[in-house]
N, CA, C and O atoms as a GROMACS GRO file, in nm:
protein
  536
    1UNK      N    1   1.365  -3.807  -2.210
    1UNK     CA    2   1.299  -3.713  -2.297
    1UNK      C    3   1.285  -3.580  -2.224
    1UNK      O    4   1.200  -3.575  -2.135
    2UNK      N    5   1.354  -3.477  -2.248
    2UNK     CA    6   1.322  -3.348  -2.244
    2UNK      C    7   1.226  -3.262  -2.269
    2UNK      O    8   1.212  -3.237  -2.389
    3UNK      N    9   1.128  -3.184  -2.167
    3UNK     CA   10   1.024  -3.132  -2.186
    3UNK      C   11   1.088  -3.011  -2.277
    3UNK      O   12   1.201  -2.962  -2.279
    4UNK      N   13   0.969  -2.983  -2.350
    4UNK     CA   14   0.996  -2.835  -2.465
    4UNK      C   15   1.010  -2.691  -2.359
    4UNK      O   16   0.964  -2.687  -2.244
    5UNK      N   17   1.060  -2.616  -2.404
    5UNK     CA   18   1.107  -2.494  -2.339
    5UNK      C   19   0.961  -2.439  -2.352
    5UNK      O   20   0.873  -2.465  -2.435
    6UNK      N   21   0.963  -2.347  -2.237
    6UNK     CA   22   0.852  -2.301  -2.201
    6UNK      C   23   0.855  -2.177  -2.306
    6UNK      O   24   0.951  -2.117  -2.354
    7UNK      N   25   0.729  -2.163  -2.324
    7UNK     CA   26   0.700  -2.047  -2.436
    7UNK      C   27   0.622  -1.939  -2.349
    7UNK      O   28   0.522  -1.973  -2.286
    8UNK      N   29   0.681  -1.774  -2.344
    8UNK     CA   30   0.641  -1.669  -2.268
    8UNK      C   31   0.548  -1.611  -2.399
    8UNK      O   32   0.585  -1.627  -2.515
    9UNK      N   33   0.437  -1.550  -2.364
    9UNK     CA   34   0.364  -1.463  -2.422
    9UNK      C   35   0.415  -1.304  -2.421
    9UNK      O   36   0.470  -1.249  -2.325
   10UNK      N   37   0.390  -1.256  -2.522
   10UNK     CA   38   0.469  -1.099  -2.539
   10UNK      C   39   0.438  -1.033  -2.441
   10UNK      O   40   0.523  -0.956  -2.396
   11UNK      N   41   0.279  -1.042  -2.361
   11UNK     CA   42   0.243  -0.970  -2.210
   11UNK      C   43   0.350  -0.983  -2.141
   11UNK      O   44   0.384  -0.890  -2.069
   12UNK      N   45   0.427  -1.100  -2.147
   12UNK     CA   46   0.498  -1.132  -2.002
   12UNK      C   47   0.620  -1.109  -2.053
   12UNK      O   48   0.696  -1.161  -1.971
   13UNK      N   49   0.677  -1.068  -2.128
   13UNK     CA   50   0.837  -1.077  -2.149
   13UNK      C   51   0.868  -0.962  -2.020
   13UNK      O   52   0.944  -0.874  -2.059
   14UNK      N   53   0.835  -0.952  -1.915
   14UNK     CA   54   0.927  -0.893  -1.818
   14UNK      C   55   0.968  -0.971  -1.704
   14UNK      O   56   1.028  -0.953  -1.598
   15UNK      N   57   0.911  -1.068  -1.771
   15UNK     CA   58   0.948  -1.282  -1.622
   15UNK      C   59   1.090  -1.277  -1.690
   15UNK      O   60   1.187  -1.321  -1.628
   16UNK      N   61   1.101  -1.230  -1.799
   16UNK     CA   62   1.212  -1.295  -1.878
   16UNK      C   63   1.341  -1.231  -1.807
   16UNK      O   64   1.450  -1.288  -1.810
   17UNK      N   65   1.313  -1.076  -1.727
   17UNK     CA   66   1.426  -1.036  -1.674
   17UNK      C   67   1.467  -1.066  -1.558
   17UNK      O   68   1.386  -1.098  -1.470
   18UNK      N   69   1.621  -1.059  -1.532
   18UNK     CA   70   1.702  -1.122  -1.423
   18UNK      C   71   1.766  -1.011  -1.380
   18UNK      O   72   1.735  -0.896  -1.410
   19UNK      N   73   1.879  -1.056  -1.291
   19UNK     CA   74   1.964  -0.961  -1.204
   19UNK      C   75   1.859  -0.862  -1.156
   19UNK      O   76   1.740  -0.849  -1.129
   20UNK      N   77   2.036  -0.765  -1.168
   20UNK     CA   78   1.992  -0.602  -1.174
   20UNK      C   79   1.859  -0.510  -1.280
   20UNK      O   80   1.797  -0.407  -1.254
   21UNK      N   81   1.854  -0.578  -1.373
   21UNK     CA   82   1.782  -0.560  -1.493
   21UNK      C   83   1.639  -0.550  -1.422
   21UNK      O   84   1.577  -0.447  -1.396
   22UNK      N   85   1.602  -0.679  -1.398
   22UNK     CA   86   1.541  -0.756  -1.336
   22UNK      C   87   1.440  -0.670  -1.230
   22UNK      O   88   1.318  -0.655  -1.225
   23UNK      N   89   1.556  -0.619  -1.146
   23UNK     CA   90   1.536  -0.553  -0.991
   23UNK      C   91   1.499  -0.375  -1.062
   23UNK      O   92   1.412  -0.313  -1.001
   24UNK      N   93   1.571  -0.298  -1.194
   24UNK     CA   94   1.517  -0.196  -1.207
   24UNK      C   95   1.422  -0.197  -1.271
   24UNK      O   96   1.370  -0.085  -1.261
   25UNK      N   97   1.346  -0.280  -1.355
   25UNK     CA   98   1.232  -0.287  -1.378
   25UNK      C   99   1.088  -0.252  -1.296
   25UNK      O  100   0.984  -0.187  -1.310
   26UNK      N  101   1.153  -0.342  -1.203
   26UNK     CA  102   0.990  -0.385  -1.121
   26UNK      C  103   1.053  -0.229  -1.000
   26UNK      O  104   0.970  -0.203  -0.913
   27UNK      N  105   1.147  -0.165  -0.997
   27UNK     CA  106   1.144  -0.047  -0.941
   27UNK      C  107   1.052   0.038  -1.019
   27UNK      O  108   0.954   0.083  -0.959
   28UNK      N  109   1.076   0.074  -1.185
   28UNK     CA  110   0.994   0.107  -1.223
   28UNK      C  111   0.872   0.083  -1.208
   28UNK      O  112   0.793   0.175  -1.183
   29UNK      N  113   0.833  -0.048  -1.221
   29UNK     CA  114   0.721  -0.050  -1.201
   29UNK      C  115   0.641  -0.045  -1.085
   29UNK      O  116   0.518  -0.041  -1.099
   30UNK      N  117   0.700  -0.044  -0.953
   30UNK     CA  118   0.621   0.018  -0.814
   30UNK      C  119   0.628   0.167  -0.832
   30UNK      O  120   0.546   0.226  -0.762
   31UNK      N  121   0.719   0.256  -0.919
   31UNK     CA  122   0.725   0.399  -0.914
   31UNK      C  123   0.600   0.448  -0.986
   31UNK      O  124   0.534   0.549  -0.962
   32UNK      N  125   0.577   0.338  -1.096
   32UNK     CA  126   0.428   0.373  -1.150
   32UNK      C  127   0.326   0.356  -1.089
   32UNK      O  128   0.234   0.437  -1.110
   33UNK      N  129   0.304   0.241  -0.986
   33UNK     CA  130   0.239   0.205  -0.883
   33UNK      C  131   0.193   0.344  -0.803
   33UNK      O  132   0.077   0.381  -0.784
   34UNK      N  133   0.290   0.396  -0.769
   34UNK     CA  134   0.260   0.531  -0.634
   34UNK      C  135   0.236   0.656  -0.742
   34UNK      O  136   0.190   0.757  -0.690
   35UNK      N  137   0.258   0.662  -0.878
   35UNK     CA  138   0.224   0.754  -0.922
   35UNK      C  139   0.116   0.736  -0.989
   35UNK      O  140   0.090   0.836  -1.058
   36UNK      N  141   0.029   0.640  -1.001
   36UNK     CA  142  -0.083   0.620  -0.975
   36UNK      C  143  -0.189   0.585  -0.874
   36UNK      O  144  -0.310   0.598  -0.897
   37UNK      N  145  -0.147   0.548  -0.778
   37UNK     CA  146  -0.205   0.601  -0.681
   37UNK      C  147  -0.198   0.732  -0.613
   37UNK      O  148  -0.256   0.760  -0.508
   38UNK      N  149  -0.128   0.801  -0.676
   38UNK     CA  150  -0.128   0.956  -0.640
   38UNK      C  151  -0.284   1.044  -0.719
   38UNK      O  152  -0.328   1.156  -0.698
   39UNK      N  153  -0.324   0.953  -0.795
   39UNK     CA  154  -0.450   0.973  -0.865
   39UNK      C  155  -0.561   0.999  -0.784
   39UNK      O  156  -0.636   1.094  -0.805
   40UNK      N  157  -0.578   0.904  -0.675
   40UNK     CA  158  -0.652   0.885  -0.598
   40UNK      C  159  -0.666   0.958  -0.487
   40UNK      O  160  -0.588   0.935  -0.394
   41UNK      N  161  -0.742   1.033  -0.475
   41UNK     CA  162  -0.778   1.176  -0.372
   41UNK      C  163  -0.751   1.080  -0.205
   41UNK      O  164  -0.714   1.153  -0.113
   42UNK      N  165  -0.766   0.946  -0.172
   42UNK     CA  166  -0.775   0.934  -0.045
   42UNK      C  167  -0.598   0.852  -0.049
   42UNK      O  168  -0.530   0.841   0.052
   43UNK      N  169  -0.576   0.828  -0.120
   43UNK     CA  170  -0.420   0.766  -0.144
   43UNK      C  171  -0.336   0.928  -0.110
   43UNK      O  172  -0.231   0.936  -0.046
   44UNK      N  173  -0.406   1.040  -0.166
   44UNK     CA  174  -0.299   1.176  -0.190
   44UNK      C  175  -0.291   1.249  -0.074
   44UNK      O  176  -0.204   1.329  -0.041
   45UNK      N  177  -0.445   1.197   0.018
   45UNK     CA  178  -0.445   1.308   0.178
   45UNK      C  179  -0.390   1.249   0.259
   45UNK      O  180  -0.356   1.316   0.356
   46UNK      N  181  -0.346   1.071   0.262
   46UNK     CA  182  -0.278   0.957   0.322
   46UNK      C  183  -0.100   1.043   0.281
   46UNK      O  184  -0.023   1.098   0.360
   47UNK      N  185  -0.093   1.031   0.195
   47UNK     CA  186   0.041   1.075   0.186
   47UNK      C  187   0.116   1.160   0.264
   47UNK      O  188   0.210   1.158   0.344
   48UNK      N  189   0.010   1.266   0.189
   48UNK     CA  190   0.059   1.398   0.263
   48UNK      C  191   0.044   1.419   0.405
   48UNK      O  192   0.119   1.492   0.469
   49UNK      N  193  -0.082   1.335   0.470
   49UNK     CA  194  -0.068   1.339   0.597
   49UNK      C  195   0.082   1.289   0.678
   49UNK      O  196   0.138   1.346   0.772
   50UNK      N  197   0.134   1.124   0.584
   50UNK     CA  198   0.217   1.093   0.623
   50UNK      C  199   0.344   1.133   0.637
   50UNK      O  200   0.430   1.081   0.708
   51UNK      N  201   0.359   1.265   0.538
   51UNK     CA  202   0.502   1.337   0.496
   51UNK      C  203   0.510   1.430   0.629
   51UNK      O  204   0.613   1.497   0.626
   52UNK      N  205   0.440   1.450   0.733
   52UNK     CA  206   0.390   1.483   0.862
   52UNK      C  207   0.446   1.426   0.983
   52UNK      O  208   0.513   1.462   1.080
   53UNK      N  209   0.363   1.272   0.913
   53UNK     CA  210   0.379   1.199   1.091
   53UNK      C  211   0.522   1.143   1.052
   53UNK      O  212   0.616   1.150   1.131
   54UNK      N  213   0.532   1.090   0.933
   54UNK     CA  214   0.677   1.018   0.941
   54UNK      C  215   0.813   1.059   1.041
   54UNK      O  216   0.899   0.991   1.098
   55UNK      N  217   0.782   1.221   1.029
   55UNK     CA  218   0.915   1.314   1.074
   55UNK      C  219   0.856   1.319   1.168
   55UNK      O  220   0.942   1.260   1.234
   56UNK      N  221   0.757   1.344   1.259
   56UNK     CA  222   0.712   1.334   1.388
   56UNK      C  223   0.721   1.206   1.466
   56UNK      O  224   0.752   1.200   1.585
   57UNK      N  225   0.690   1.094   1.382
   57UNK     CA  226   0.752   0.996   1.464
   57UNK      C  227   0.870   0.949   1.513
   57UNK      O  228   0.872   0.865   1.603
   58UNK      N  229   1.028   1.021   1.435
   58UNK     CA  230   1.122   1.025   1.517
   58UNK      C  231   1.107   1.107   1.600
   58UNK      O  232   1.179   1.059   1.687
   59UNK      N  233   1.056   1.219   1.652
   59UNK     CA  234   1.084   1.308   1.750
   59UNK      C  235   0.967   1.234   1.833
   59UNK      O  236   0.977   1.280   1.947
   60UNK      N  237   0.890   1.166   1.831
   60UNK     CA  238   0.781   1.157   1.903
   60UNK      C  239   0.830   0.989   1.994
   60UNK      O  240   0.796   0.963   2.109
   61UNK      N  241   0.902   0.913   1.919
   61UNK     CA  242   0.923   0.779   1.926
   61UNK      C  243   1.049   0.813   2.034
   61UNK      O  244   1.142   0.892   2.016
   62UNK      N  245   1.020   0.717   2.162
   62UNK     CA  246   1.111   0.722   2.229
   62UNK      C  247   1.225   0.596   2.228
   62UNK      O  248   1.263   0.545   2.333
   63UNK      N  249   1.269   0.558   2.108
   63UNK     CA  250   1.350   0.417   2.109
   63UNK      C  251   1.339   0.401   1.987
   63UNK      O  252   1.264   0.480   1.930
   64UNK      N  253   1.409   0.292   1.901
   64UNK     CA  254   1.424   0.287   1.714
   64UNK      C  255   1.311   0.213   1.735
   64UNK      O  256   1.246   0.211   1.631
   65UNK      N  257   1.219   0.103   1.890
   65UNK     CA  258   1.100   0.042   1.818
   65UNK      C  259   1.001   0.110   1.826
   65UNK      O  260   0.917   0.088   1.740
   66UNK      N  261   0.970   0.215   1.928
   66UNK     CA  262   0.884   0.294   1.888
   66UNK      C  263   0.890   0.381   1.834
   66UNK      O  264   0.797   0.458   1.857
   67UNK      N  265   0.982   0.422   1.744
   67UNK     CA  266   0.967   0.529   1.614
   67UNK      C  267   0.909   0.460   1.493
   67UNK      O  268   0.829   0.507   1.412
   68UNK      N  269   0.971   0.321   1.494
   68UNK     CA  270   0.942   0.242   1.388
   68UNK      C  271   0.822   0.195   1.363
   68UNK      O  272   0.771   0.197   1.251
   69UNK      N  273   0.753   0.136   1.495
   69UNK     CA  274   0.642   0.116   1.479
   69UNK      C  275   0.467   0.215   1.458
   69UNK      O  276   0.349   0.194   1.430
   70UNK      N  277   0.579   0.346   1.502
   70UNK     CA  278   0.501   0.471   1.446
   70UNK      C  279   0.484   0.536   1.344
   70UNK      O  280   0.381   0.599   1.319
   71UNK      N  281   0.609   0.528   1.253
   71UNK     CA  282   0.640   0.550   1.098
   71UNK      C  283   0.569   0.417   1.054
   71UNK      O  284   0.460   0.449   1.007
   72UNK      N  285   0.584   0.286   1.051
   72UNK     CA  286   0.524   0.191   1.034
   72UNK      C  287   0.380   0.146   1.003
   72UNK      O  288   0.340   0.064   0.920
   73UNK      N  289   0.304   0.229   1.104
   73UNK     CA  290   0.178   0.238   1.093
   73UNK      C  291   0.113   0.323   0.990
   73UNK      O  292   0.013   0.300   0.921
   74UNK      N  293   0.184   0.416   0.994
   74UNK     CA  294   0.127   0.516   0.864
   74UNK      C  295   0.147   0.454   0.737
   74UNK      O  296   0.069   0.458   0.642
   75UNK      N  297   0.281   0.385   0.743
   75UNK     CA  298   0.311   0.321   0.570
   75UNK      C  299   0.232   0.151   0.579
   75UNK      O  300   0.234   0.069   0.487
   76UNK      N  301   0.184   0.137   0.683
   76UNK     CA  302   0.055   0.021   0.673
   76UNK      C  303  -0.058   0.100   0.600
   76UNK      O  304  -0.118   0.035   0.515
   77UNK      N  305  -0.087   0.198   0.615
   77UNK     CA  306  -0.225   0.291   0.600
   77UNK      C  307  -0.202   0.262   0.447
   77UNK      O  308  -0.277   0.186   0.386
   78UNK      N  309  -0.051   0.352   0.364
   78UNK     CA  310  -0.045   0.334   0.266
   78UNK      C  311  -0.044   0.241   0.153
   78UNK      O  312  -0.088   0.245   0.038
   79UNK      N  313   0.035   0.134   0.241
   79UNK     CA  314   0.035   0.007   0.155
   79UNK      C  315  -0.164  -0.006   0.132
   79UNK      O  316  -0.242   0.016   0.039
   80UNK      N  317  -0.177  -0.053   0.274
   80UNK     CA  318  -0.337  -0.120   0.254
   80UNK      C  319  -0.501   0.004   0.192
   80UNK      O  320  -0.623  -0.011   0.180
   81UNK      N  321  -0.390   0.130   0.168
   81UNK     CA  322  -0.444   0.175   0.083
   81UNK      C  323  -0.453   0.174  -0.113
   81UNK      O  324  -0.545   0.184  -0.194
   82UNK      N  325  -0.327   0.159  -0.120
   82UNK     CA  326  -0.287   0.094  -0.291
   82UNK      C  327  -0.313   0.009  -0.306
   82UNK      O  328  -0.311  -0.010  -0.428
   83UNK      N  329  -0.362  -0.128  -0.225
   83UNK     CA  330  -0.402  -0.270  -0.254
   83UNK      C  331  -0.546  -0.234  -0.282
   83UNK      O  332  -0.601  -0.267  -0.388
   84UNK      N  333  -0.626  -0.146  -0.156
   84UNK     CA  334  -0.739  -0.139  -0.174
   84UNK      C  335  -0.748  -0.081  -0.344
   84UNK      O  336  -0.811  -0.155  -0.419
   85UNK      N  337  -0.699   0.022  -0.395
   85UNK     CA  338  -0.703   0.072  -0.526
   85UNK      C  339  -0.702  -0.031  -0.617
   85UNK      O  340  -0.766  -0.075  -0.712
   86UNK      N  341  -0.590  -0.056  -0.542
   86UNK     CA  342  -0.567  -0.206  -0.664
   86UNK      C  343  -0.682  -0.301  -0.678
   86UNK      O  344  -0.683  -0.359  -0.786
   87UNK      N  345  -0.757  -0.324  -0.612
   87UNK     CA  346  -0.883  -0.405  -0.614
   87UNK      C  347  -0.972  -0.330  -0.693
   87UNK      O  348  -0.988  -0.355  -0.812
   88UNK      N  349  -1.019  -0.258  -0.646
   88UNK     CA  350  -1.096  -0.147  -0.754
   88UNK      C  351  -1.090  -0.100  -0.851
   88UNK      O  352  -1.183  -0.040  -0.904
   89UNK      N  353  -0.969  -0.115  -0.901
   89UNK     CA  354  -0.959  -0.111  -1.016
   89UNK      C  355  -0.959  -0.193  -1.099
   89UNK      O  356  -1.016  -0.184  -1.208
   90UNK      N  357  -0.878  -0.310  -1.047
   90UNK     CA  358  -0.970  -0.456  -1.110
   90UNK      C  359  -1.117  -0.496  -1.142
   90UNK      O  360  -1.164  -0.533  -1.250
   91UNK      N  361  -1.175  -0.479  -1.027
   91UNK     CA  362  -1.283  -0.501  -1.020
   91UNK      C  363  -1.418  -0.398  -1.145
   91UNK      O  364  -1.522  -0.430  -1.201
   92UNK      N  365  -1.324  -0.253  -1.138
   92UNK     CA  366  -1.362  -0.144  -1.282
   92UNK      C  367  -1.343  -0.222  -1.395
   92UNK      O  368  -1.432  -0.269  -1.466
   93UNK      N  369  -1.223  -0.234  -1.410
   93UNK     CA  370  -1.205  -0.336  -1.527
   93UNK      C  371  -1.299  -0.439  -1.564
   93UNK      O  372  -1.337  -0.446  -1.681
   94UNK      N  373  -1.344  -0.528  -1.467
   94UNK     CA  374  -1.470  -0.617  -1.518
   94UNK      C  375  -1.520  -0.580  -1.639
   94UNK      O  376  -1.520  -0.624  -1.754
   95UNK      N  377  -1.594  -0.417  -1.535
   95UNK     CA  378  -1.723  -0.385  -1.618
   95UNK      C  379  -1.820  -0.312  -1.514
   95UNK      O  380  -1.828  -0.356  -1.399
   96UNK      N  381  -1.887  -0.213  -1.549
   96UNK     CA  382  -1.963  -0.079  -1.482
   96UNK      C  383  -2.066  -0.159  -1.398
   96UNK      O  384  -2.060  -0.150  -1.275
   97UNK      N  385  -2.159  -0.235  -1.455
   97UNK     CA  386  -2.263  -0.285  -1.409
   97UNK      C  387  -2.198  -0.361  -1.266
   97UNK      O  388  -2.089  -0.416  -1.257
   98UNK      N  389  -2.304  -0.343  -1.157
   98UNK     CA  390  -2.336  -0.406  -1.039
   98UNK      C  391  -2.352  -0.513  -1.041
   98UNK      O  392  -2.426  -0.582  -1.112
   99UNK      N  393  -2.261  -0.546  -0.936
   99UNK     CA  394  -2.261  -0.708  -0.919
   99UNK      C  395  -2.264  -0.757  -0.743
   99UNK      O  396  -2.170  -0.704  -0.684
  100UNK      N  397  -2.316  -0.809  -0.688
  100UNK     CA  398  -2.280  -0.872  -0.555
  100UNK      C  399  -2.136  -0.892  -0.513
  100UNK      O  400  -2.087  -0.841  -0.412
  101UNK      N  401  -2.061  -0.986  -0.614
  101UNK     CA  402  -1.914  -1.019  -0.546
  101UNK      C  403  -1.858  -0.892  -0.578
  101UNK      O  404  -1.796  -0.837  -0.486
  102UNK      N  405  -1.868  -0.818  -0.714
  102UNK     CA  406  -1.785  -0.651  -0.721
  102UNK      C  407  -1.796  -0.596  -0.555
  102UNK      O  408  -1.700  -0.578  -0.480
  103UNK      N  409  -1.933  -0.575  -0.524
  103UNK     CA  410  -1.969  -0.494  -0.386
  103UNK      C  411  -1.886  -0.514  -0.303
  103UNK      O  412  -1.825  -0.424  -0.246
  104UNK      N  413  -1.863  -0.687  -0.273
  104UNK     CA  414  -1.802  -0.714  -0.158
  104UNK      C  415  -1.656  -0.709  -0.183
  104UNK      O  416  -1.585  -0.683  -0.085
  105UNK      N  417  -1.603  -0.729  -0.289
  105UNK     CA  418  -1.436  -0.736  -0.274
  105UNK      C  419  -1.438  -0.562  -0.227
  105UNK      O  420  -1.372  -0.525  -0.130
  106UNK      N  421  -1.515  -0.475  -0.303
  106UNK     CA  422  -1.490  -0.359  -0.269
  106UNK      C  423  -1.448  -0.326  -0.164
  106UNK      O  424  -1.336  -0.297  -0.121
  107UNK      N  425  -1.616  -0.339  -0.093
  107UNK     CA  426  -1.615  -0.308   0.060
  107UNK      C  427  -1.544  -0.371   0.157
  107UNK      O  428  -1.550  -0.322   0.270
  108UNK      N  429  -1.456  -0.505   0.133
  108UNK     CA  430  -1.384  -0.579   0.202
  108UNK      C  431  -1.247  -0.505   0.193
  108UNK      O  432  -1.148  -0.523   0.263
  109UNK      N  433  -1.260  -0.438   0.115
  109UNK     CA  434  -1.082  -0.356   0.020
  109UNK      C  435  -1.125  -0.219   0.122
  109UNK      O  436  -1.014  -0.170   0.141
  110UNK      N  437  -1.217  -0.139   0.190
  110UNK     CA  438  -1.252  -0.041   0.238
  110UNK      C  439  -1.218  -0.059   0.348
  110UNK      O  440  -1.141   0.017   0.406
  111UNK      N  441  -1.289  -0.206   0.418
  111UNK     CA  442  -1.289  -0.247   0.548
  111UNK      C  443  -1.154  -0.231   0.591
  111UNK      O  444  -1.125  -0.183   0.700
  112UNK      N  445  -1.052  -0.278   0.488
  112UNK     CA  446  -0.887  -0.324   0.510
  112UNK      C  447  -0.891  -0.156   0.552
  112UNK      O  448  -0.913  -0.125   0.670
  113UNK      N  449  -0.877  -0.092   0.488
  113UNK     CA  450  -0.848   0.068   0.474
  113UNK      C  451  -0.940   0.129   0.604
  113UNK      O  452  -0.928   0.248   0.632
  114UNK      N  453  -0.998   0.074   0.653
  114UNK     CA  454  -1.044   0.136   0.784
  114UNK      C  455  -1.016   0.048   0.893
  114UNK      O  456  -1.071   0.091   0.994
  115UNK      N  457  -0.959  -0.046   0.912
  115UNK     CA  458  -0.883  -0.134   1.038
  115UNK      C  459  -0.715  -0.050   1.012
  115UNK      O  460  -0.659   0.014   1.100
  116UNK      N  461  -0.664  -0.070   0.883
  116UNK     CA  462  -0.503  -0.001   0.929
  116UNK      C  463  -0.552   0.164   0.947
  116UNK      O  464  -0.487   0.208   1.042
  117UNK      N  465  -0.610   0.234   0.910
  117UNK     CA  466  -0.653   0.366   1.045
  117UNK      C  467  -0.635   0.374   1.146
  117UNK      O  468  -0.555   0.439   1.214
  118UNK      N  469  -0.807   0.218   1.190
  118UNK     CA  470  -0.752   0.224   1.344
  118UNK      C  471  -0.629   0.188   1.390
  118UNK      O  472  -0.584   0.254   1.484
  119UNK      N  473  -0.554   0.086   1.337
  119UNK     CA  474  -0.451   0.040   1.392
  119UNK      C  475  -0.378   0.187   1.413
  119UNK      O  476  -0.381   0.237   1.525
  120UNK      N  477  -0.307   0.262   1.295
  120UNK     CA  478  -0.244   0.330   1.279
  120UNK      C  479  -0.317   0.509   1.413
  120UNK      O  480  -0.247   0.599   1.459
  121UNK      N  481  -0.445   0.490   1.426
  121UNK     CA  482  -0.502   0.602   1.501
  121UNK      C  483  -0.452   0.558   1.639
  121UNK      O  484  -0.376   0.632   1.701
  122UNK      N  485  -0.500   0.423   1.698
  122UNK     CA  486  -0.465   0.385   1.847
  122UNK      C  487  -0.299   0.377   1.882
  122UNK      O  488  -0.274   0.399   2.001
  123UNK      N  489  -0.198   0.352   1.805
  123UNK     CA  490  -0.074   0.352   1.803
  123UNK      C  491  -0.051   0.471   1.808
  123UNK      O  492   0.046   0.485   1.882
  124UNK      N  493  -0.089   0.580   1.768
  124UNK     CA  494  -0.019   0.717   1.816
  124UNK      C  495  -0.101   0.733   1.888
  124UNK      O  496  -0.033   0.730   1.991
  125UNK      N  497  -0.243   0.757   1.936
  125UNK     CA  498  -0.286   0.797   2.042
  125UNK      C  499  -0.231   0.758   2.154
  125UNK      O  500  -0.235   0.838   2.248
  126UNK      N  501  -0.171   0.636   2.174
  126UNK     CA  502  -0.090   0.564   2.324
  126UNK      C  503   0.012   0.606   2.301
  126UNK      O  504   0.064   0.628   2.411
  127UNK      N  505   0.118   0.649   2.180
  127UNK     CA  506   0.205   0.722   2.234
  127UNK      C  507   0.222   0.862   2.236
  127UNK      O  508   0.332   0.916   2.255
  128UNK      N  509   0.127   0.917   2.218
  128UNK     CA  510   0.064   1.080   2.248
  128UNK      C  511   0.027   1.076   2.409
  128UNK      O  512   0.030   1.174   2.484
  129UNK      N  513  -0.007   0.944   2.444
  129UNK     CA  514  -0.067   0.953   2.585
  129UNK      C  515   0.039   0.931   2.662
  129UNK      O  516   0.056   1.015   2.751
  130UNK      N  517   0.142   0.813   2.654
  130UNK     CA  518   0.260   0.831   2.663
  130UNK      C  519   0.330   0.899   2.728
  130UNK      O  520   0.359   0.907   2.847
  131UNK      N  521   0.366   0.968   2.602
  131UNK     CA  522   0.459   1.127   2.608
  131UNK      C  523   0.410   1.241   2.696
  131UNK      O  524   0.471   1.312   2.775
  132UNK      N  525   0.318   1.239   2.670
  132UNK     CA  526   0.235   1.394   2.711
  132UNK      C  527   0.168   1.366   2.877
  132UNK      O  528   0.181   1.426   2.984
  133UNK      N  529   0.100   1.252   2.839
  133UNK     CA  530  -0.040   1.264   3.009
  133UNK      C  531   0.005   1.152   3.087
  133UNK      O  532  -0.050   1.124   3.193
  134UNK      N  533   0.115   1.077   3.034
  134UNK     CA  534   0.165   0.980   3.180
  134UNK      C  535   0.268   1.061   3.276
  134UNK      O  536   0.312   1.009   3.379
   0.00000   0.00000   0.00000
């Protein structure tokens, strides 16, 4: 006996795409991703800071792993900055009113966004120190 074909809901008819199809879709849809997080005043000074270090970290990076891991760090900042959005905005969605667990996914979504800083601050400071004062 053959189970019945799975039935997609009209939300989801984009599971339904494959290949190439498939693959420009969900391009689209990360392009909407960053152009909404371009909304976001601390997503937009992350950017632009990064349109900065990115090109500084080849000239600054002495080897493809330390350029990489210097460009790297900044697009950690970014990623674990759009997730953080992404939480928050979920969490908006709920509903306005205060809640305990709202607080904490928040501030746990902040916390993320202030560890890839540091990460991303101490990684160029050692190779600022590096370059320059060794």
């Amino acid at each position: 006996m053959s189970s019945p074909p799975e039935v997609v809901s009209p939300a989801n008819q984009q599971k339904l795409r494959m290949g190439l199809n498939g693959v420009l879709h969900a391009a689209g849809y990360s392009f909407a991703g960053l152009r909404a997080g371009w909304d976001e005043i601390a997503f937009r000074q992350e950017a632009i800071a990064s349109s900065v270090l990115i090109p500084l970290a080849f000239w600054l990076g002495r080897g493809w792993l330390e350029t990489a891991l210097l460009a790297g760090s900044v697009l950690i900042v970014l990623m674990i900055e759009l997730l953080n959005t992404g939480i928050e905005t979920a969490i908006d969605r709920i509903g306005p009113e205060w809640h305990d667990l709202s607080k904490r996914a928040k501030d746990m979504g902040s916390a993320a966004v202030l560890l890839s800083l540091v990460l991303c601050s101490g990684i160029w400071v050692a190779a600022l120190y590096q370059r320059f004062a060794a």
